[in-house]
PDB file of N, CA, C and O in Angstrom:
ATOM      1  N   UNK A   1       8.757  21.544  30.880  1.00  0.00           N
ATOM      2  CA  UNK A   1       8.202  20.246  31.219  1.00  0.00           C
ATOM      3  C   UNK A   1       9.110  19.161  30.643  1.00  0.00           C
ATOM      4  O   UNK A   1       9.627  19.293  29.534  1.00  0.00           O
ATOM      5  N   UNK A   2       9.312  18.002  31.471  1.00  0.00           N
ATOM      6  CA  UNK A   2      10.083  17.068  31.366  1.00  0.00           C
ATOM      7  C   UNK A   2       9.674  15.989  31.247  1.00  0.00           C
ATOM      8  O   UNK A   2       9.434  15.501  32.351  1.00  0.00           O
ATOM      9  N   UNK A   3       9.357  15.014  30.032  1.00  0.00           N
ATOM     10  CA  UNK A   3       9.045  14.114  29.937  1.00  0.00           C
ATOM     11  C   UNK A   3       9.423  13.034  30.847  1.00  0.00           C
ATOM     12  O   UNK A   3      10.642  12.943  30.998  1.00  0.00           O
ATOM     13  N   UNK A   4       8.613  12.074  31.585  1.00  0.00           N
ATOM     14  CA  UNK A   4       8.933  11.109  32.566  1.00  0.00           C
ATOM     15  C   UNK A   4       9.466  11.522  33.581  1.00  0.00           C
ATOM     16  O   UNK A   4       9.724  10.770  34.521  1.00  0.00           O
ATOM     17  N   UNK A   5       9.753  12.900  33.583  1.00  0.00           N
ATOM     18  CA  UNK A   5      10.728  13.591  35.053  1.00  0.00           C
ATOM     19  C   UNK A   5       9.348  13.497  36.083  1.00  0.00           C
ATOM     20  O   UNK A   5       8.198  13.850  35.821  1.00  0.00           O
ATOM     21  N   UNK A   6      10.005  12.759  37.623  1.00  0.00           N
ATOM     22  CA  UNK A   6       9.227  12.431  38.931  1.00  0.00           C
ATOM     23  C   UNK A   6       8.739  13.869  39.073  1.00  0.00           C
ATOM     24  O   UNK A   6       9.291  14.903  38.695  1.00  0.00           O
ATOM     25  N   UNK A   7       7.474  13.684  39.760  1.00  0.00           N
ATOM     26  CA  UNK A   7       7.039  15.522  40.229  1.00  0.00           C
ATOM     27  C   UNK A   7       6.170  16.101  39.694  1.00  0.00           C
ATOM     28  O   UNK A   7       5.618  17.060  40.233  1.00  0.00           O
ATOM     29  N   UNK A   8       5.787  15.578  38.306  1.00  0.00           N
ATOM     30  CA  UNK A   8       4.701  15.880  37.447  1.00  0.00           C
ATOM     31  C   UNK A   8       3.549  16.110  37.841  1.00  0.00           C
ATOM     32  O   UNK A   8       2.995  15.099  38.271  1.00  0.00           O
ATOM     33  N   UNK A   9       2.926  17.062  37.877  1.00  0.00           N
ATOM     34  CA  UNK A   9       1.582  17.260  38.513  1.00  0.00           C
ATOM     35  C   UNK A   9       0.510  16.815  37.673  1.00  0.00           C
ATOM     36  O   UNK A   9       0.415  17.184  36.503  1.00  0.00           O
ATOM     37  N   UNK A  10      -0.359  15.979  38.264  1.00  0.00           N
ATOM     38  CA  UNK A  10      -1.866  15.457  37.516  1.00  0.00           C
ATOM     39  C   UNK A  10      -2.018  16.677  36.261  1.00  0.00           C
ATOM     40  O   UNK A  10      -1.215  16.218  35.449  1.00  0.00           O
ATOM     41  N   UNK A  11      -2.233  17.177  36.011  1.00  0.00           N
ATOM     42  CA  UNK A  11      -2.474  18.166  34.851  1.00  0.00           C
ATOM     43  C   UNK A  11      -1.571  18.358  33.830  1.00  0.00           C
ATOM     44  O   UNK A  11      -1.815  18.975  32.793  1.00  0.00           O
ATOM     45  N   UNK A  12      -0.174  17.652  34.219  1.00  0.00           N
ATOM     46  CA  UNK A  12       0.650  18.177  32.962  1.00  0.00           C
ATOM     47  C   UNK A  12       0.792  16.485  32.387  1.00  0.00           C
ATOM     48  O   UNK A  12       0.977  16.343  31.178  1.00  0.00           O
ATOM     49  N   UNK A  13       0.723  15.528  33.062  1.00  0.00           N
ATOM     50  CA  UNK A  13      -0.049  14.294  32.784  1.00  0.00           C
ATOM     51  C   UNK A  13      -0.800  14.270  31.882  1.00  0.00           C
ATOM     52  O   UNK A  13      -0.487  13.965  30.731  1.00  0.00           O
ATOM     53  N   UNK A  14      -2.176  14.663  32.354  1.00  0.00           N
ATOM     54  CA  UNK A  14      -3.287  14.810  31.418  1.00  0.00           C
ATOM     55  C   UNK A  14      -2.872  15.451  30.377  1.00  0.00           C
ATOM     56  O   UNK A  14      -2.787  14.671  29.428  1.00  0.00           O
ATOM     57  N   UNK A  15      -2.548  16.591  30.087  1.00  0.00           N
ATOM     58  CA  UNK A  15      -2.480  17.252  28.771  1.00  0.00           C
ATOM     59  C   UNK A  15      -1.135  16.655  27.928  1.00  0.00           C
ATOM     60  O   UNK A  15      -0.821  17.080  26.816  1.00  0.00           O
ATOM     61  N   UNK A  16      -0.499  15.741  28.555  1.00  0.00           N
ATOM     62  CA  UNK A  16       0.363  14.655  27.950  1.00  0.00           C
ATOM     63  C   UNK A  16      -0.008  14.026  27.206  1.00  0.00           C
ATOM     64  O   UNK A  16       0.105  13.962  25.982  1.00  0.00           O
ATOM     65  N   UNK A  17      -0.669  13.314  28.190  1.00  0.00           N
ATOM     66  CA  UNK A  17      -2.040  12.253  27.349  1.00  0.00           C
ATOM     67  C   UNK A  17      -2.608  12.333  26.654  1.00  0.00           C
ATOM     68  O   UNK A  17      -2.651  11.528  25.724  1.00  0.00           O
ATOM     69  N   UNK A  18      -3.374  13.413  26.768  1.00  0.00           N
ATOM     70  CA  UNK A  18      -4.104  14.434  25.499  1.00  0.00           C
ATOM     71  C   UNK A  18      -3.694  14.450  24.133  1.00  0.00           C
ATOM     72  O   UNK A  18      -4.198  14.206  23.037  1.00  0.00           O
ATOM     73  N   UNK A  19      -2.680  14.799  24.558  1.00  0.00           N
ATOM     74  CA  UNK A  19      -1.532  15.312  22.854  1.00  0.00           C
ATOM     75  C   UNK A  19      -1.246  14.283  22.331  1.00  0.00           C
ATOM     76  O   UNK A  19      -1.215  14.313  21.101  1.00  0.00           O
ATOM     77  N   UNK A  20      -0.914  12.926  23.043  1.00  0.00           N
ATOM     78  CA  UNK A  20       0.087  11.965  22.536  1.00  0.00           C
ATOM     79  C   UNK A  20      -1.474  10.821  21.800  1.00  0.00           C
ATOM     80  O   UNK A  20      -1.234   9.822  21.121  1.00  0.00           O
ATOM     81  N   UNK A  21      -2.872  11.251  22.121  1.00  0.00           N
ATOM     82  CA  UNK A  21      -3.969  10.632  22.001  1.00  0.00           C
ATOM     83  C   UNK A  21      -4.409  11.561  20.594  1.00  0.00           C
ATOM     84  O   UNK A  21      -4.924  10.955  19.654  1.00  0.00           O
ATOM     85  N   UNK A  22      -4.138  13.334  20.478  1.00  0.00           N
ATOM     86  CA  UNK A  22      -4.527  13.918  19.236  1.00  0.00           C
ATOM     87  C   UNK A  22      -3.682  13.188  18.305  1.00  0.00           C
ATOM     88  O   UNK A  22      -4.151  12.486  17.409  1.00  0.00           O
ATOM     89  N   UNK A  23      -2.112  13.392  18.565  1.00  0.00           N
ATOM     90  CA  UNK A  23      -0.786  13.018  17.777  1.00  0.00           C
ATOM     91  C   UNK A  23      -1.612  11.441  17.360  1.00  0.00           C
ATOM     92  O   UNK A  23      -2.006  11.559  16.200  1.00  0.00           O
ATOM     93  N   UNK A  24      -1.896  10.382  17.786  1.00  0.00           N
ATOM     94  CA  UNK A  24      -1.887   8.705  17.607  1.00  0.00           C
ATOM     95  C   UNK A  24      -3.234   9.048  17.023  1.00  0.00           C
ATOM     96  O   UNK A  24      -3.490   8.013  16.408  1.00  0.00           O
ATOM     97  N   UNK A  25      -4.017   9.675  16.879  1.00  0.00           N
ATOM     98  CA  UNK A  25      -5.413   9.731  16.104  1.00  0.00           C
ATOM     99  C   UNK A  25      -5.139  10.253  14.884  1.00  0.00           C
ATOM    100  O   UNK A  25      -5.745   9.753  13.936  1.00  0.00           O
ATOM    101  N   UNK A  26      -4.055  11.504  14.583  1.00  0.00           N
ATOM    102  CA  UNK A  26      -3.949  12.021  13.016  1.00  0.00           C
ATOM    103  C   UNK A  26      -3.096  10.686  12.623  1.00  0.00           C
ATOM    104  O   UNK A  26      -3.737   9.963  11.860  1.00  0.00           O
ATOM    105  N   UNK A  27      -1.755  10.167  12.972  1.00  0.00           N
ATOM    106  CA  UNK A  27      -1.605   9.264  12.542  1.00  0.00           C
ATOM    107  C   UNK A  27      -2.241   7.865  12.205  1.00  0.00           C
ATOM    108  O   UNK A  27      -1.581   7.208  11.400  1.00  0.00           O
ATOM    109  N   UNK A  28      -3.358   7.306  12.652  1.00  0.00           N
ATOM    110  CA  UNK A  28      -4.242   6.488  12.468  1.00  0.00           C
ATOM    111  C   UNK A  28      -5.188   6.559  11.516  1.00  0.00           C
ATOM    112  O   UNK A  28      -5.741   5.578  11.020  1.00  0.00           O
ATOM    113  N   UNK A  29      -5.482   8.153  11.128  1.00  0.00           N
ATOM    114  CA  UNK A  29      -6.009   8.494   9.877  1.00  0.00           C
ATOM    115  C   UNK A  29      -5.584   8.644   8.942  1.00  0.00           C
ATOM    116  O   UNK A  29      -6.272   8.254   7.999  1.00  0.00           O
ATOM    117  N   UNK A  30      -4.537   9.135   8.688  1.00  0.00           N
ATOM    118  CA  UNK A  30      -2.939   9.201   7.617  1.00  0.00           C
ATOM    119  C   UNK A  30      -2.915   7.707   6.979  1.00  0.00           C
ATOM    120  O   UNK A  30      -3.096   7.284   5.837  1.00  0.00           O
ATOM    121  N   UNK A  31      -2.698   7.272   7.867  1.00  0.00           N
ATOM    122  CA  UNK A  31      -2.320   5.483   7.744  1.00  0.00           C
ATOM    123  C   UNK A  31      -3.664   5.091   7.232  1.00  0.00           C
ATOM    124  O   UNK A  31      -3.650   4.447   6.183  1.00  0.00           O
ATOM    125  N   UNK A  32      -4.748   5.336   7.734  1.00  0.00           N
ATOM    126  CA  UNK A  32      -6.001   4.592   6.837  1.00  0.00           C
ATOM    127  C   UNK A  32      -6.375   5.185   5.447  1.00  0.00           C
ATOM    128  O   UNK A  32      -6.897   4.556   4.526  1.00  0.00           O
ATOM    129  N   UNK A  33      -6.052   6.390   5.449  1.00  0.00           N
ATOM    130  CA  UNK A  33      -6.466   6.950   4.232  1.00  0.00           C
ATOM    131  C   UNK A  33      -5.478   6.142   3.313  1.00  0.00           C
ATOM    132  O   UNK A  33      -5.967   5.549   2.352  1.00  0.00           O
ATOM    133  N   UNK A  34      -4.048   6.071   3.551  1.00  0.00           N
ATOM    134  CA  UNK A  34      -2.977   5.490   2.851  1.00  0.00           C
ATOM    135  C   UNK A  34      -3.132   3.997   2.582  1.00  0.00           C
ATOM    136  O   UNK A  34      -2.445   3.396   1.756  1.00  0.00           O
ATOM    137  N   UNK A  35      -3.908   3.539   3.200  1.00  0.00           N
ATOM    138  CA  UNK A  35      -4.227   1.970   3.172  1.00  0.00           C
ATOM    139  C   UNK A  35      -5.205   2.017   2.077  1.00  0.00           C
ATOM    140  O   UNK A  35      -4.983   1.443   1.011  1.00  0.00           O
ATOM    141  N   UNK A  36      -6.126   2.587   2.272  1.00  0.00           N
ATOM    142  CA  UNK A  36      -7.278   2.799   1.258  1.00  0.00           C
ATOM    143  C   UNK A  36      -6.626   3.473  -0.209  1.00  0.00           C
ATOM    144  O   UNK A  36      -6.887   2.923  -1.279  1.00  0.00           O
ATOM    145  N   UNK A  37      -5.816   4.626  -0.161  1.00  0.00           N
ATOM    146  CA  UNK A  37      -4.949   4.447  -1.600  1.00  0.00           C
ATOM    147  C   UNK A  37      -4.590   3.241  -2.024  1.00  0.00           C
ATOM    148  O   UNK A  37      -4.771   3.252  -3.242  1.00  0.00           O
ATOM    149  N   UNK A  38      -4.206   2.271  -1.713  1.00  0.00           N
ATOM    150  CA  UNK A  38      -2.966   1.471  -1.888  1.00  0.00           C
ATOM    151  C   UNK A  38      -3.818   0.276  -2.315  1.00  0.00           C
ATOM    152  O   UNK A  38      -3.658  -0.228  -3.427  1.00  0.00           O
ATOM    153  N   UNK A  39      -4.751  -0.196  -1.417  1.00  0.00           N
ATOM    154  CA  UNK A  39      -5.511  -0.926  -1.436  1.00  0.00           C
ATOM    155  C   UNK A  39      -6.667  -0.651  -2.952  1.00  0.00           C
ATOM    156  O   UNK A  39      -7.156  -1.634  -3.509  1.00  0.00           O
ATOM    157  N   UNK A  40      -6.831   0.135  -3.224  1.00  0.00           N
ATOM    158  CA  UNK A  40      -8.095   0.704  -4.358  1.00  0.00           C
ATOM    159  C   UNK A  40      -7.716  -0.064  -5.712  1.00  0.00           C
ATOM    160  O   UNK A  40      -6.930   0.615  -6.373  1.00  0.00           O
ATOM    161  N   UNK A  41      -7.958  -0.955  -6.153  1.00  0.00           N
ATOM    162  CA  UNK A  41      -7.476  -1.627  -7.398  1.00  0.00           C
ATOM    163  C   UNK A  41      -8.021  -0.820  -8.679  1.00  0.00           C
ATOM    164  O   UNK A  41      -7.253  -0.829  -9.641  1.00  0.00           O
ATOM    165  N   UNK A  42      -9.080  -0.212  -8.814  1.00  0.00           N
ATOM    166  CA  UNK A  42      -9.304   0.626  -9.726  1.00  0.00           C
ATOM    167  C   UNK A  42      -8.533   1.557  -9.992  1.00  0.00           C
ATOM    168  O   UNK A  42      -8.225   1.815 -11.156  1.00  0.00           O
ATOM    169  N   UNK A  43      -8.056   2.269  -8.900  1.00  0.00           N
ATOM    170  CA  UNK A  43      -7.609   3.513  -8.744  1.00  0.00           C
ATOM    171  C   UNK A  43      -5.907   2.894  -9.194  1.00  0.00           C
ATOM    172  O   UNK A  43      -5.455   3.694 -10.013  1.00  0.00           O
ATOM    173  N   UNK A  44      -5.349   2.277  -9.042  1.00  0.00           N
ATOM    174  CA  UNK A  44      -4.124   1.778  -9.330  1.00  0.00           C
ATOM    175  C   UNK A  44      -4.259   1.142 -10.482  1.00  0.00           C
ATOM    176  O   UNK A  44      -3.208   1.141 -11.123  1.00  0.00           O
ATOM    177  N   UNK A  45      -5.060   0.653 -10.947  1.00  0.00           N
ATOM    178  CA  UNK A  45      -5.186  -0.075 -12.640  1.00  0.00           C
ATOM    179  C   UNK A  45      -5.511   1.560 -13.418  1.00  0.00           C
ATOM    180  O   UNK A  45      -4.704   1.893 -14.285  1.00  0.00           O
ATOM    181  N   UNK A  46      -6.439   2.336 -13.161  1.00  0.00           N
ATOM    182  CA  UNK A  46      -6.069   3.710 -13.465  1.00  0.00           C
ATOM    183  C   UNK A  46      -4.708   4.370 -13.623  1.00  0.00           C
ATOM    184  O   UNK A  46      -4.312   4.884 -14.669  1.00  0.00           O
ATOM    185  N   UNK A  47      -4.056   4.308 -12.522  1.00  0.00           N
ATOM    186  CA  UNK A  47      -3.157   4.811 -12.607  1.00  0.00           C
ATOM    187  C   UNK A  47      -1.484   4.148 -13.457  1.00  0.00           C
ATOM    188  O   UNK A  47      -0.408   4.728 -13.601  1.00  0.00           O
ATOM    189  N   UNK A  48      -1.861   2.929 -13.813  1.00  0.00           N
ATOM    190  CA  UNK A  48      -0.665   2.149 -13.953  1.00  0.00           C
ATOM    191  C   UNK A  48      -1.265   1.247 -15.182  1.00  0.00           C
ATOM    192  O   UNK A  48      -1.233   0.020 -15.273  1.00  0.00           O
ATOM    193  N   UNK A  49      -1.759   2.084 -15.997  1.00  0.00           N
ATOM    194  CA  UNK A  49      -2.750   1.546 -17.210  1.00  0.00           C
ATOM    195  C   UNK A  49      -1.347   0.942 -18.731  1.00  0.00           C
ATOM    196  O   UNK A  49      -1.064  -0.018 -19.448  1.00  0.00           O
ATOM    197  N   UNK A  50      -1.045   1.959 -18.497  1.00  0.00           N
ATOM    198  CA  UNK A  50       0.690   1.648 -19.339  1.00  0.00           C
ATOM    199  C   UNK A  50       0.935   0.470 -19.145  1.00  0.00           C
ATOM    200  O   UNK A  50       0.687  -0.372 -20.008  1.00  0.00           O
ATOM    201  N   UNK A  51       1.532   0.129 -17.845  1.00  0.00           N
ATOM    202  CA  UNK A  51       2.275  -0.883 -17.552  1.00  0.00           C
ATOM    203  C   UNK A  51       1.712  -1.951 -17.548  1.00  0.00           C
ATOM    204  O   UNK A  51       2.417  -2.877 -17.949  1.00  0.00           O
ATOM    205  N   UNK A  52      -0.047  -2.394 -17.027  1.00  0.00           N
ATOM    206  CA  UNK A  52      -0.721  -3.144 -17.513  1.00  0.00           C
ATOM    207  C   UNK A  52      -1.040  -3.959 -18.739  1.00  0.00           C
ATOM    208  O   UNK A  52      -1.441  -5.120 -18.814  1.00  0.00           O
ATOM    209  N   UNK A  53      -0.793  -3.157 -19.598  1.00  0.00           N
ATOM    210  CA  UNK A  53      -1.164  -3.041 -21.084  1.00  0.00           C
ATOM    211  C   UNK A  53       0.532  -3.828 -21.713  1.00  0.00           C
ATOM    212  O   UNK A  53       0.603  -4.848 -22.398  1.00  0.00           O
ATOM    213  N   UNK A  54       1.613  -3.061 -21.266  1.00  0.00           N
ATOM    214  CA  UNK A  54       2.623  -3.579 -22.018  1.00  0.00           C
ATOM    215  C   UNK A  54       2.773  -5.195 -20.926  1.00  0.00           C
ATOM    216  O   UNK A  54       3.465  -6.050 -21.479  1.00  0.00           O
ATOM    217  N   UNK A  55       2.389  -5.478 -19.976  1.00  0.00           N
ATOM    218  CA  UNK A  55       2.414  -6.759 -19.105  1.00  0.00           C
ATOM    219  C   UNK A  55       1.550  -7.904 -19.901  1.00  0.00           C
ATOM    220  O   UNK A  55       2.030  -8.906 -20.431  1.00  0.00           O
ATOM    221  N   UNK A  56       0.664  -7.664 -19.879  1.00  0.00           N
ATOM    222  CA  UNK A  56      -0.318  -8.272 -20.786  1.00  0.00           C
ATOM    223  C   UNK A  56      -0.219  -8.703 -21.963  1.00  0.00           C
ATOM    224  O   UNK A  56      -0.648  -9.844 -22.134  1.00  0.00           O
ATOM    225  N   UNK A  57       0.277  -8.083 -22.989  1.00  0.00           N
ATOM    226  CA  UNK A  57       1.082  -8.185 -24.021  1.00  0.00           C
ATOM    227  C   UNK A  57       2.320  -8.781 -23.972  1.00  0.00           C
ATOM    228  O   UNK A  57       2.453  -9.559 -24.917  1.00  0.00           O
ATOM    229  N   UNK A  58       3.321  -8.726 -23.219  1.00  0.00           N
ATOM    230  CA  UNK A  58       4.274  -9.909 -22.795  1.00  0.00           C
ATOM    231  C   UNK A  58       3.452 -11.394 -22.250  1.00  0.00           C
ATOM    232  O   UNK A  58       3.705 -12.493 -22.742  1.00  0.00           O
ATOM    233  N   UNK A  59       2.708 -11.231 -21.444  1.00  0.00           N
ATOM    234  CA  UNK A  59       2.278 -12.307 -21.406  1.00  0.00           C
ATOM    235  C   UNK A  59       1.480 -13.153 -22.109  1.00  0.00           C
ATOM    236  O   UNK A  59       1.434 -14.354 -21.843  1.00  0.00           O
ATOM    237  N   UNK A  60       0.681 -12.521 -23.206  1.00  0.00           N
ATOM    238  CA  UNK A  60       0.368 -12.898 -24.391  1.00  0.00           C
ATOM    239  C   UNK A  60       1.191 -13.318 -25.417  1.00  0.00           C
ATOM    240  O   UNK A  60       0.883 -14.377 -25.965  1.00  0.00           O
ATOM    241  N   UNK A  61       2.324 -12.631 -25.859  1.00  0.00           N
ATOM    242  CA  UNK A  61       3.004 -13.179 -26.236  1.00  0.00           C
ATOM    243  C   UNK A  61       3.837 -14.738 -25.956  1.00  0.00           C
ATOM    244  O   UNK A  61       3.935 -15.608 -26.820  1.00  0.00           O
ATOM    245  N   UNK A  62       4.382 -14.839 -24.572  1.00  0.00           N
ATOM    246  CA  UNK A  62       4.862 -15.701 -23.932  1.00  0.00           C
ATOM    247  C   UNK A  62       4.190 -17.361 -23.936  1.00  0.00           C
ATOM    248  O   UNK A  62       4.753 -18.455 -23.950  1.00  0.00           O
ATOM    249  N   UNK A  63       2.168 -16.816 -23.909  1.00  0.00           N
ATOM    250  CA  UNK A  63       1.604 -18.008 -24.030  1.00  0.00           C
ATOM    251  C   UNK A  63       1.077 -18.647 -25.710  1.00  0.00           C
ATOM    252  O   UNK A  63       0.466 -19.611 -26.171  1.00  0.00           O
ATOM    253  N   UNK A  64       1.751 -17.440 -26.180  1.00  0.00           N
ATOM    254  CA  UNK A  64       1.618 -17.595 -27.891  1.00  0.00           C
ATOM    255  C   UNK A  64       2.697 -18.666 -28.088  1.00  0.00           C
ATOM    256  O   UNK A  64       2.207 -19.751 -28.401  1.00  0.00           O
ATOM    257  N   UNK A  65       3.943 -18.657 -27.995  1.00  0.00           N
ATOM    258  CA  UNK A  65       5.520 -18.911 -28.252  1.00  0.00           C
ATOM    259  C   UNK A  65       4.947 -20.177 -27.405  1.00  0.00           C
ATOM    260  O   UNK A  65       4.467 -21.006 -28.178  1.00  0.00           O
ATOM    261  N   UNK A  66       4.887 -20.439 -26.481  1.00  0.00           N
ATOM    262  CA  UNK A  66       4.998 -21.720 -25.520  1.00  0.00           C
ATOM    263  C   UNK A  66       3.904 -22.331 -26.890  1.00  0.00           C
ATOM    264  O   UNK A  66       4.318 -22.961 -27.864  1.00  0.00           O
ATOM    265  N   UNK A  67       2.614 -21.988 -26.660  1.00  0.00           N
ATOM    266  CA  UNK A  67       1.244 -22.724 -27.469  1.00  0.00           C
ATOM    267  C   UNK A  67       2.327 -23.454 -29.127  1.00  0.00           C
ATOM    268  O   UNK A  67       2.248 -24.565 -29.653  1.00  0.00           O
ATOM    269  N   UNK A  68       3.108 -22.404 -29.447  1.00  0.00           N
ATOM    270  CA  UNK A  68       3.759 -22.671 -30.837  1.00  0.00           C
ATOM    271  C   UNK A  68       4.401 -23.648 -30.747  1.00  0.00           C
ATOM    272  O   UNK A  68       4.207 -24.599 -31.505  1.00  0.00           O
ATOM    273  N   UNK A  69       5.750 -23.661 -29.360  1.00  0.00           N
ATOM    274  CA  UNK A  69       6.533 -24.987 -29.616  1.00  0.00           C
ATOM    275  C   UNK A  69       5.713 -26.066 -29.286  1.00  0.00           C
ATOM    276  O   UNK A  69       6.368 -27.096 -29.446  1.00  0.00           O
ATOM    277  N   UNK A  70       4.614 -26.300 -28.911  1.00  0.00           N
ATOM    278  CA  UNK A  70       4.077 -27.604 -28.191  1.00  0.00           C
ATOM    279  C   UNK A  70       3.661 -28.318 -29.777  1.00  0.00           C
ATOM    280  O   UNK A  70       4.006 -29.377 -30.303  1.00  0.00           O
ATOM    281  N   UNK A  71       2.819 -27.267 -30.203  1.00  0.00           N
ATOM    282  CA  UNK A  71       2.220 -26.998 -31.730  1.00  0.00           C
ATOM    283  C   UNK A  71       3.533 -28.451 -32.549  1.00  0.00           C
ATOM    284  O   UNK A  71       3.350 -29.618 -32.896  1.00  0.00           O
ATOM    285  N   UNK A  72       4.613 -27.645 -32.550  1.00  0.00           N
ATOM    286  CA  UNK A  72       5.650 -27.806 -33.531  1.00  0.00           C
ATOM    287  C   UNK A  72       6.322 -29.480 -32.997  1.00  0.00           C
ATOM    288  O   UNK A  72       6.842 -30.314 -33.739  1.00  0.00           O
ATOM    289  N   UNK A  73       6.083 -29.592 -31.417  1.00  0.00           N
ATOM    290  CA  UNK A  73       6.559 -30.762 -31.120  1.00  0.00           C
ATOM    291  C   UNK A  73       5.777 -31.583 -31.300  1.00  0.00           C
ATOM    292  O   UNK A  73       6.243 -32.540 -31.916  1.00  0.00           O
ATOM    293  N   UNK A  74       4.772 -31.664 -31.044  1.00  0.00           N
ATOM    294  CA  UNK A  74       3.517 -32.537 -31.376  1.00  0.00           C
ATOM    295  C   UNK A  74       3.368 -32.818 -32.613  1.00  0.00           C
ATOM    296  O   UNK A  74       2.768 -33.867 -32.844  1.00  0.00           O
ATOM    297  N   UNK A  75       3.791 -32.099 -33.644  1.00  0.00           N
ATOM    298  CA  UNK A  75       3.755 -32.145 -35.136  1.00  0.00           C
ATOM    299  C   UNK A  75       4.863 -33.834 -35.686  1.00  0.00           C
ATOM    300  O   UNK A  75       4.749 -34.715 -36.539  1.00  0.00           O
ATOM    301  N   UNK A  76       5.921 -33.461 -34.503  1.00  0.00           N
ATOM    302  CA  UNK A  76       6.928 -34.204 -34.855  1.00  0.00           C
ATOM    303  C   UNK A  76       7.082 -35.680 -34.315  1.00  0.00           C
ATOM    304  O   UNK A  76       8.044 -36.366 -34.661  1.00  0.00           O
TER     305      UNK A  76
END
């Protein structure tokens, strides 16, 4: 069987269709399940708890140091 080749009989059509409709449905589920990973903020603050933690702490720091020089200019 020949894809797009003239001559195709109604039936090898259909079961074309068929396949290319199973094939576009597992991929549509693949892709949603993967959206829903990706998307899950728990599940990624779970997973990326490290990096959270040392982020946070830089940025704590960062608004410490800024809070200090304002501190120190204002003094002056």
């Amino acid at each position: 069987m020949t894809t797009g080749a003239p001559g195709r009989s109604p039936a090898e059509i259909r079961r074309d269709i068929e396949a290319k409709r199973l094939q576009l449905g597992g991929s549509v589920e693949a892709l949603r399940t993967r959206v829903n990973e990706l998307t899950d903020w728990r599940r990624q603050a779970e997973e990326h708890k490290q990096q959270l933690i040392v982020g946070a702490a830089a940025i704590g720091f960062a608004i410490g140091v800024r809070a200090m020089m304002r501190r120190r200019r204002n003094r002056a």
